[in-house]
N, C-alpha and C positions, 0 to 999 in steps of 0.2 A: 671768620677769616682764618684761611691757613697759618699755622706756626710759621713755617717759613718762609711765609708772605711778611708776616710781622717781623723775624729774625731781617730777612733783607733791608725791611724801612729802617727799621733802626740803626743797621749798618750805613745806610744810607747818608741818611742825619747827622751821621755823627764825622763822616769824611769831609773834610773838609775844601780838600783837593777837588773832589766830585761836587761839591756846593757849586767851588766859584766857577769851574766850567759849565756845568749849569747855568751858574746865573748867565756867564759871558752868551750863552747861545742865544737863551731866550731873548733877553733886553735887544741882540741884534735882527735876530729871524721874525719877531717881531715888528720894528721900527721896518725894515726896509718891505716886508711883504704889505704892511700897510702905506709907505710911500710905492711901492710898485702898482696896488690895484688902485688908488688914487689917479691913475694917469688912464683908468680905464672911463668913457663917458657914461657908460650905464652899470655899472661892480652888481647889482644889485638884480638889474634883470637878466643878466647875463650869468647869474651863480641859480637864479630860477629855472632860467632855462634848460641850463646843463642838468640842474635836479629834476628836468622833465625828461630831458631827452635819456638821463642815466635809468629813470624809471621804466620807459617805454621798452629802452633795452633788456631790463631783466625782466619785467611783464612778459615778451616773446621772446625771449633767451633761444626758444627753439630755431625759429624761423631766423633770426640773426646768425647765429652759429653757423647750421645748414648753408645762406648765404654767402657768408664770411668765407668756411670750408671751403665750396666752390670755389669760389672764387682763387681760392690761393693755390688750390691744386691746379686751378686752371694756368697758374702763372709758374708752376714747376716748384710748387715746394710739396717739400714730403709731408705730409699731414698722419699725426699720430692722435691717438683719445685716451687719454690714461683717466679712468676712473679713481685712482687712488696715488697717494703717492709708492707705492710698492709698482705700481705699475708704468708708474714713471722715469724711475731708477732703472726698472727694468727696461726700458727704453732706448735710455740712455747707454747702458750699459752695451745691451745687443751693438749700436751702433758703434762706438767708441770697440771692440771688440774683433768688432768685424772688419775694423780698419786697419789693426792695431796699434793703435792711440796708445801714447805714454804720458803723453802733456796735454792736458787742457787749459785754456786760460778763459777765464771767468769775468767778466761785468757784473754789475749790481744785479741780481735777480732774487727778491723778497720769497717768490715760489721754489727757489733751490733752497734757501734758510727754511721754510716750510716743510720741505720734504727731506729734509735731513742730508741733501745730496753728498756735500764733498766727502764728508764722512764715509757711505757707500763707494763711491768711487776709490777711497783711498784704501778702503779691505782689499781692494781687487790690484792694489800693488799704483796703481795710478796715479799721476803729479797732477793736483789743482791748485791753480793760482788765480790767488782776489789780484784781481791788477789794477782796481777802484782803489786809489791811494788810500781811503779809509776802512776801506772793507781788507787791504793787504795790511796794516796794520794793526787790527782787532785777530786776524790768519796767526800772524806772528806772532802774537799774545797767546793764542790758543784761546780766545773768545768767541762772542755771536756779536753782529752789530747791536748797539745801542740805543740804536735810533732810527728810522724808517729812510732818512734823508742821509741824515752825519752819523756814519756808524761810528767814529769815535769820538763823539760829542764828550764822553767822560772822562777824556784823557786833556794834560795839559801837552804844552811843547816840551817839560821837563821830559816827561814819561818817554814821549815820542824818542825825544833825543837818547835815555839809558837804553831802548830799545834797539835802537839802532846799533848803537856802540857795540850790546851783548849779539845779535841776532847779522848784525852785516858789519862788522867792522868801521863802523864809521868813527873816528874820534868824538870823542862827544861834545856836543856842539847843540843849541841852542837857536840856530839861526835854521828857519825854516826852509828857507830858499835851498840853502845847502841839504835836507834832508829830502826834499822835494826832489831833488836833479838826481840823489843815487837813488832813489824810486824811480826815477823814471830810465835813468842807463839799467838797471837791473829789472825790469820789466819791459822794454824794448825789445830785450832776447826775447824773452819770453813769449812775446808776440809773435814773433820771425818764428821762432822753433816749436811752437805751438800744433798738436793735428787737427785739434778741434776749438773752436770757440762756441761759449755758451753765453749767452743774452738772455737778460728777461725781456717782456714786449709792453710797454707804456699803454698801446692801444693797436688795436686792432681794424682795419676799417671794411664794414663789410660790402660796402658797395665797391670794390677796387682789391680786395684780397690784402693789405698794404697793412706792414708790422711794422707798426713808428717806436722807435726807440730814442731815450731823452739822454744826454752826457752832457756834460761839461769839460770832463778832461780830457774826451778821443780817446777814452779807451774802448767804449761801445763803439765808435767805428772798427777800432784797431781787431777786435775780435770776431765782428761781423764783417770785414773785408779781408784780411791779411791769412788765416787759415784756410787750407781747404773743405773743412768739415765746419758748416754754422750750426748751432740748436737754439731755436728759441722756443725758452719757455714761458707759457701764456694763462694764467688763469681763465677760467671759459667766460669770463665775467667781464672782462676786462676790453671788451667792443664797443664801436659808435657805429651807427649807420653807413655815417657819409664821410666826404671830406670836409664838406661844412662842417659838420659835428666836430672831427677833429681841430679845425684850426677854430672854434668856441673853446676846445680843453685843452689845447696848446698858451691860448692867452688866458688862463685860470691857473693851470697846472705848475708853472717854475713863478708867476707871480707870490702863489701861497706855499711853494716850496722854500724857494730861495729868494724871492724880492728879483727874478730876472719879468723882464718881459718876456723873453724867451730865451731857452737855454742854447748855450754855445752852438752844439751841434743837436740837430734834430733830425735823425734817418728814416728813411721814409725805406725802406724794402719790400722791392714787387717779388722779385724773382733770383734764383741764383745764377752765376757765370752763363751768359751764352755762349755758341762758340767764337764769337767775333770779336766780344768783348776783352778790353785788356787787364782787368783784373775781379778778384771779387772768388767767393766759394763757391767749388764748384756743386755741392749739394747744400742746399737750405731744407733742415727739418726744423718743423712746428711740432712742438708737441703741446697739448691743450687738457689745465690741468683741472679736473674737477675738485676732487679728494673733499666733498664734503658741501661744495655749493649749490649745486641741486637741491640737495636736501635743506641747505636755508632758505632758499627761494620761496618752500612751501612753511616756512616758519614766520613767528613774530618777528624776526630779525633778519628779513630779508631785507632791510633798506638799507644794511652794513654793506652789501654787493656794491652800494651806487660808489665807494670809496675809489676815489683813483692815486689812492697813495702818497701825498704830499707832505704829511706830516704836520700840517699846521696844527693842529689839535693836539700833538703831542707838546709844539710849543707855547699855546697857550693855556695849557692846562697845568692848574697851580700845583697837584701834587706828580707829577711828571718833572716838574723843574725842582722838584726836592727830592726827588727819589731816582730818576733815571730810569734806563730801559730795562738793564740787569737785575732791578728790585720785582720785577713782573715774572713772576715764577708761580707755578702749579702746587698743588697740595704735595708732590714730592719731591718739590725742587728742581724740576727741568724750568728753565728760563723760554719763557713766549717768544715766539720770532717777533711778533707781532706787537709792542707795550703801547702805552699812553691808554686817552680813552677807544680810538677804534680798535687797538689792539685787546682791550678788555671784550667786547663786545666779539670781533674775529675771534676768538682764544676760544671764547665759549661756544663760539657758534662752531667752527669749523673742528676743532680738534674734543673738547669734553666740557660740559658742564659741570659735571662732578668735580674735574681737574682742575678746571680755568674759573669757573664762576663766578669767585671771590672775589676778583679782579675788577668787577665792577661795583666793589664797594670802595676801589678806590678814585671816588672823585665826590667833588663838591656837590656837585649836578648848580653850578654856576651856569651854565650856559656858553660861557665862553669857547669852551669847541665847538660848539654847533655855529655862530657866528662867524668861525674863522672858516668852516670845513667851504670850499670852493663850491659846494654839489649840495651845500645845506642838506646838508644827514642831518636829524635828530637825534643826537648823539645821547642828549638825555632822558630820550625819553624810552632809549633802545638799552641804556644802562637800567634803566627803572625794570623793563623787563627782563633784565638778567638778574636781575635782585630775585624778582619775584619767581627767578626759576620756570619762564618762557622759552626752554630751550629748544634746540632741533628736535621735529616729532613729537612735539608734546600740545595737547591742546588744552585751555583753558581752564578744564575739568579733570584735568591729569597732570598737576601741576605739585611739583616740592619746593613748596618757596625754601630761598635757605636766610630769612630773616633773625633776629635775634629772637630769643622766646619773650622778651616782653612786647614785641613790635606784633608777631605773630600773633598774642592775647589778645592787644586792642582788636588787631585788623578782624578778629575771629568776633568780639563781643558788634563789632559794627556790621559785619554780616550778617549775625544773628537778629538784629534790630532790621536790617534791610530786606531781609530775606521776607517779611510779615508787613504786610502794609500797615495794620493795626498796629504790631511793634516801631512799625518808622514814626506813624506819624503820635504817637506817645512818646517819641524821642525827642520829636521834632519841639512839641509843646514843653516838656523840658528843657531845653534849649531858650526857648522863647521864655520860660520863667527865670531863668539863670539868667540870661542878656538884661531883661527888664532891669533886676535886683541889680546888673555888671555897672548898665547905663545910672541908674541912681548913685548908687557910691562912686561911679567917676564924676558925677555933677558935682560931688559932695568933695572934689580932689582926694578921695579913698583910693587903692589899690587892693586888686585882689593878687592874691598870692597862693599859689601849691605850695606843697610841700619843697626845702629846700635843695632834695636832691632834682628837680628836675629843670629847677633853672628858670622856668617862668616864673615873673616876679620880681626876681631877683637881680638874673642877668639881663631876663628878657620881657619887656611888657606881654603879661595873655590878651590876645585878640576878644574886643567885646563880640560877643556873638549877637547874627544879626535877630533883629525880631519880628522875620517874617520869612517866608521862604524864601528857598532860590529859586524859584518858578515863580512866584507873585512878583518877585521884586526885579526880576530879567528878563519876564514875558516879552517886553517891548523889544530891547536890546537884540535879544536871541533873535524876534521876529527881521529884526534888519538884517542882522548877519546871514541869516538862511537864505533871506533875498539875494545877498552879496556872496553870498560863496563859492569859490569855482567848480563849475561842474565838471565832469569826466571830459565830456564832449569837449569843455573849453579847453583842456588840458589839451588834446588832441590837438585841435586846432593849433594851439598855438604850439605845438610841436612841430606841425607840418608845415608853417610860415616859415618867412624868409628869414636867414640868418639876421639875428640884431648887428647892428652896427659895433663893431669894437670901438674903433676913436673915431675922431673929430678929421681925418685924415682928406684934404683935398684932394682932388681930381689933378689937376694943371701941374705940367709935368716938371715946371722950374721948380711949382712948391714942394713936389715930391722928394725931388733931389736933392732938395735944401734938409725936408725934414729926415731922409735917406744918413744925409752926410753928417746931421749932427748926432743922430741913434748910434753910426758907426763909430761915432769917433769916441761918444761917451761911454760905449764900450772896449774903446782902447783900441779898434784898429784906425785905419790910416786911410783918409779919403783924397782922392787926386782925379782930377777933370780936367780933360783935354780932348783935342779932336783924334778924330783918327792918323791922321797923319802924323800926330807926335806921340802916339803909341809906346814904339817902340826906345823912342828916347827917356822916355820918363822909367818906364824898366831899367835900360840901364845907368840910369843916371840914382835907382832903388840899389842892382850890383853892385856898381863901384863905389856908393859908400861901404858898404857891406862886405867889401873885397871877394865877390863871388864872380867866378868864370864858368860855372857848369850850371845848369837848369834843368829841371824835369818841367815835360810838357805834356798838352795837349797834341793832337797830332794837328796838322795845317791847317786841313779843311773846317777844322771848328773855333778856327783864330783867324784875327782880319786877314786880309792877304797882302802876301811877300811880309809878315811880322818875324818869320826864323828866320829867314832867309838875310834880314837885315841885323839879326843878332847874331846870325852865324857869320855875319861880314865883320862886327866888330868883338870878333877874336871869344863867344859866349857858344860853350862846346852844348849841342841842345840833345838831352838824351830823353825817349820815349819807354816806359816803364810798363813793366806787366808783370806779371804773376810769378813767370819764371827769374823774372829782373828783381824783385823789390828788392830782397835781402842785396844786393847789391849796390844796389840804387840808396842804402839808406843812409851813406853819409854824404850825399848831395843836399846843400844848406834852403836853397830855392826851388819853391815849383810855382808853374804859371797854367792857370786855367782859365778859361770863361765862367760864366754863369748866365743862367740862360733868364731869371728872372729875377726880383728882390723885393722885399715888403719894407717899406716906408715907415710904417708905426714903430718895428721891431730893430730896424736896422741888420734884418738878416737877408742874405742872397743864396741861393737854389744853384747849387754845384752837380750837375745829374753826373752819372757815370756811363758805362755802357762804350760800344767799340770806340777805338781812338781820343776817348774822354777817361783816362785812369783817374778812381778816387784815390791814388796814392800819391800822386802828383799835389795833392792838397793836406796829403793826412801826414807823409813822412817828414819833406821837409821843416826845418825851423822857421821857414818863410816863407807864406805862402801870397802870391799877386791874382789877383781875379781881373778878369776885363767886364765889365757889366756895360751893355748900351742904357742910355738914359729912358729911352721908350719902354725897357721893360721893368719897369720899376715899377710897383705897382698898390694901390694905398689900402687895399686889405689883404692880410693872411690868405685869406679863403681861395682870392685870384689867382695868388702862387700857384696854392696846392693843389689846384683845377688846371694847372696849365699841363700840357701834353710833357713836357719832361718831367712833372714829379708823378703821372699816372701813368707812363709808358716804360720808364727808364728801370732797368735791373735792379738799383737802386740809386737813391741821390740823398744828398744833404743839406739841410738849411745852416748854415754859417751866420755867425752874428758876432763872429770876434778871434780872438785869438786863444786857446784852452786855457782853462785856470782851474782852480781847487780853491777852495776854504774850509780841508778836511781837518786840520790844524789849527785849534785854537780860534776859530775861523778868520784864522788871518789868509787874505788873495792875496793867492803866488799863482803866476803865469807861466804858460810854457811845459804842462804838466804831460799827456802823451801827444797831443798833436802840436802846432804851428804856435811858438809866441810870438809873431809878428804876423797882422793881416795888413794886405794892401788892396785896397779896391779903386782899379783906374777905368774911371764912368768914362764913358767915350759920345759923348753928343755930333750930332750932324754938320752941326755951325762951323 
């Protein structure tokens, strides 16, 4: 283990500050991701499945990609291949360049932390902004995140607060909410004034071309809609089939991240600006990043690819909650984008062995990441072979373990015995003479004991050894399993079956609405049922609490009829928003949309975009009102994301609440870049 692997842990250890933020995340991201999959009817077939379907993806990585690409060129986005991250930069560069970009505003993307982005960008005179509340304040540290999910998981609200004080003037102050609200007025501009927006991509879908991107706080809307220039960046790995596929890793993915069923906003992007459309960028680039994962594909550690980034594994991994992300550093002290156990595993595989390797001596190999990972990666047994120096390119006969030299003696003297049948099985009958003599002096209540340094005995009972083989004594056993165990072909199959069941979710469309209105509300928006003809009284009877007279809308034809016409009679000035309008448009308190569908388990609704449907109409205001009919309400995921506006639409959004953060402390505070108030008025027939 590197020196400055060991200088970090002990740094670690001995903070105390970083202890109890530590403790605070895990004990949380724990308890709620385990009450969140709880609420799923099958957790167990549905984390298999995903680990089938993530397999089959990097098995033919080729022919998914190919389809994928198609597909998305075919929807107007600019499709780039960058083989390395030099060639990614350079990408990025050319375009930002050619536009002449000053400002980029940035979402969470793990593949810019990889490829060293903002850093390039800023040689070249260039303003990048984290506008990820936790990622803008690890920026203003002059940090890397800390964490895959919470990049400033190792910070308290103290820290937060000196920070602010020295770096934005805020008086110092303690109260979240208030450090919340100047992140979000000073990132607002940011947005507006912005020439490019850079996104990483959650998932890719390749039967539909379709880059779903996951937020909570709307700031992944804010930069994929509000700039003219979008970039998303995509590791080549990072694909599902279908849409079924996706909404399987939709209900996995913010359950083992964040304890949601699903997170606040989830953007589905086909295409960029048409010309009819009222908002949105007018070029979308893909850029699709290898830098190193081909080449794991063909190694022992190709089954790190299946990870889809949620971090659970960092939180239940016991020396991750003592050490942090920042302790995960190379033999020269560059800090891993990448920490915890996948990040150990990623480090070595994608950037050095030589550098990173060590990394995977830091874990128990307890098991417990592999139990939490949504995708059931073997997390231990892909750490075992980076121990043994299984890296990229290397094959089993061409191996540097980096073990300790007594670890390396044994494993040599048991090769030497194995490698000669004659030598094994004169081991073996030693073995069998020592068990014999073990089993007699335990009859006798005797212990045997080594020597003191090695702890058997003493700390720990030695295992009597058995006194027969493991082939005589398992023959049966083994015979059953080999009967029982899944073959390729069944893998198949049941890859190409039908999506399993998420929840217990009925058909009948009161039940839906029942279970619709109690999802929305437990996550803090606001449900209201009415006919259509009291539409527009319940709106404004929302206004004039609220003392609002201005509204952004939809245009008519995608709202019941005569619904303006009747709020423009009572004195509600109704303004229609687009691209060249937002920045003006942005201190209008309310906006009013439709939604064309909505899933019942999740309590989220499908707000598409595209002509006369602005997604700013949902993203700027402080208030946002949806009209959902009760018919389209629908009791799985999958139905949504099958429906002709989220596979037709430029882009659209699944909504499930009002934005929030718990990058602080993880205390939730609402109202972060998009809508702290949701209103959905279901409109039934009756």
């Amino acid at each position: 283990m590197s020196d400055q692997f060991r200088s970090r842990i002990r740094q670690s250890l001995a903070d105390e500050n970083l202890q109890s933020a530590l403790d605070a995340n895990a004990e949380r991201r724990i308890r709620v991701r385990k009450e969140a999959l709880s609420s799923l009817v099958n957790a167990e077939d549905l984390r298999r499945r995903a680990h089938l379907v993530r397999m089959e993806v990097i098995e033919h990585l080729e022919d998914y990609l190919e389809q994928f690409t198609f597909q998305a060129d075919k929807n107007g986005l600019q499709v780039h291949h960058a083989a390395d991250s030099g060639q990614a930069i350079k990408i990025i560069t050319e375009i930002a360049l050619k536009h002449g970009a000053k400002l980029i505003a940035k979402s969470k993307t793990m593949v810019s932390e990889e490829i060293g982005l903002n850093h390039e960008l800023e040689k070249l005179g260039l303003r990048v902004v984290e506008t990820d509340l936790g990622e803008y304040i690890v920026q203003l540290r002059g940090e890397t995140p800390s964490h895959i999910i919470t990049p400033a998981v190792h910070l308290r609200k103290q820290d937060v607060g000196r920070l602010f004080e020295e770096k934005l003037g805020l008086p110092y102050t303690e109260d979240i909410s208030l450090m919340t609200n100047l992140a979000r007025r000073i990132l607002r501009q940011v947005f507006f004034d912005a020439d490019i927006g850079i996104s990483g991509v959650n998932f890719g879908v390749a039967e539909t071309g379709t880059l779903c991107v996951v937020t909570n706080e709307g700031n992944g809307r804010m930069v994929t809609t509000l700039p003219n220039i979008h970039i998303a960046l995509m590791g080549i790995e990072r694909i599902v089939p279908t849409l079924d596929d996706l909404a399987l890793m939709l209900s996995l993915l913010p359950r083992s991240a964040t304890g949601q069923k699903i997170s606040v906003y989830t953007n589905l992007l086909n295409s960029p600006r048409q010309a009819d459309d009222a908002d949105g960028p007018q070029q979308r680039h893909l850029i699709l990043v290898d830098n190193g994962r081909n080449k794991v594909r063909g190694s022992k550690l190709r089954e790190a690819l299946y990870c889809i980034r949620c971090g659970a594994c960092l939180n239940e991994c016991p020396v991750f909650r003592e050490i942090g992300g920042h302790a995960y550093v190379g033999i020269h002290g560059k800090i891993s984008p990448y920490p915890g156990p996948i990040g150990s595993l990623v480090s070595a595989a994608l950037f050095s062995q030589d550098e990173y390797g060590h990394l995977a001596r830091a874990s128990s190999l307890c098991g417990a990441c592999r139990e939490a990972c949504p995708v059931d990666i073997d997390l231990p047994k892909l750490l075992l072979r980076v121990r043994a120096g299984m890296g990229v390119n290397q094959t089993e006969r061409n191996i540097k373990p980096n073990a300790p030299a007594a670890l390396r003696l044994g494993m040599n003297l048991y090769a030497f015995a194995a490698e000669s049948p004659k030598r094994f099985e004169f081991a073996q009958k030693l073995v069998g003479w020592f068990g014999a003599v073990a089993r007699w002096i335990k009859r006798n209540d005797a212990w045997i004991h080594l020597p003191a340094f090695s702890g058997w005995g003493y700390s720990k009972d030695f295992p009597t050894p058995a006194g027969s083989s493991f082939q005589s004594r398992h023959l049966k056993e083994l015979f059953i399993e080999e009967n029982q165990v899944e073959k390729p072909e069944m893998r198949r199959e049941i890859f190409t079956a039908k999506p399993i069941s998420i929840s217990n979710a009925p058909s009948h469309a009161n039940d839906l609405v029942k279970i619709f209105s109690n999802e929305l509300e437990m996550l803090g928006g606001k449900f209201l049922r009415c006919t259509q003809a009291e539409v527009s009284q319940r709106i404004l009877e929302i206004l004039k609490v609220q003392g609002i007279t201005e509204i952004l809308t939809w245009e008519e034809s995608y709202l019941p009829d005569g619904l303006l016409q009747e709020l423009s009679r009572s004195d509600i000035h109704i303004i229609h928003p687009s691209a060249q309008t937002q920045r003006d448009c942005s201190h209008v308190r309310a906006g009013l949309t439709g939604a064309t569908a909505a899933n019942a388990e999740t309590g989220s609704l499908l707000v598409p975009g595209g002509p006369g449907r602005p997604l700013t109409a949902s993203l700027l205001p402080e208030i946002h009102i949806a009209l959902l009919w009760e018919r389209d309400i629908f009791g799985s995921l999958s139905e949504v994301l099958n429906t002709e506006s989220a596979r037709n639409a430029p882009s659209s959004v699944l909504v499930s609440g009002p934005s929030r953060t718990a990058d602080i402390e993880m205390t939730l505070t609402i109202g972060v870049h998009g809508p702290g108030e949701l209103y959905v008025i279901c409109i039934h027939d009756g």
